[in-house]
N, C-alpha and C positions, 0 to 999 in steps of 0.2 A: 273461777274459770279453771277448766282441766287440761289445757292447752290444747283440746280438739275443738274443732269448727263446729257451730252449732247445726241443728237438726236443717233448719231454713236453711245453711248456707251450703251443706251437702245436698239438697234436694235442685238448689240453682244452680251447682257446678254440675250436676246428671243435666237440668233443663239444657245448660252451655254445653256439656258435653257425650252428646251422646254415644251410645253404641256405633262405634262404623265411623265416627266422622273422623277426619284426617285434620292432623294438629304436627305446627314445626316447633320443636324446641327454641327456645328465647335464652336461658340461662337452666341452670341446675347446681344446687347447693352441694356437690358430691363430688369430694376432691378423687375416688374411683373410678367415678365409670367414666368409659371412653364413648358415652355420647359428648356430642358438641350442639355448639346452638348452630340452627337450620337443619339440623337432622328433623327426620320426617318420619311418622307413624301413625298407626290407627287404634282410635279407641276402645278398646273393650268393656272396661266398668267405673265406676265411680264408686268405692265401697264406704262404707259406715265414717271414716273419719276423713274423709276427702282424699284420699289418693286416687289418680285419675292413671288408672293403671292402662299403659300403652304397649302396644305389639310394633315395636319399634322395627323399621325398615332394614335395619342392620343385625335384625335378630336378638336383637336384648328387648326383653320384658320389663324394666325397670321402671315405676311408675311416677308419676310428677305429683310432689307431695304442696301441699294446700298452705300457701305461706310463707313456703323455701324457692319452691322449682314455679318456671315462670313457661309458661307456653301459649301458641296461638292457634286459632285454627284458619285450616287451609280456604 
């Protein structure tokens, strides 16, 4: 194991998360950023190792990693 998510299970976090669909944060492993859980944003991609990368409502980009960060959709 290389501690990235296999091919299957990026392929079902694109199927859960599309392009456009709107997702509230839950939690996030990032003692940095000043999102909070119930912030609100929208999808833009699911890239190769599962970061489900969000155009967050409050203008940070920060993406929710496959493992750590915990989010739902709207």
């Amino acid at each position: 194991m290389n501690g990235f998510p296999s091919r299957a299970v990026v392929e079902s976090l694109r199927r859960q998360y599309p392009a456009g669909m709107r997702v509230a944060l839950v939690s996030m492993d990032d003692p940095y950023t000043k999102l909070r859980p119930g912030d609100q944003g929208t999808v833009i991609a699911v890239d190769d190792i599962g970061i489900v990368h969000i155009q967050w409502d409050s203008g940070s980009t920060l993406g929710a990693a496959y493992g750590a960060d915990v989010i739902r959709k709207l």
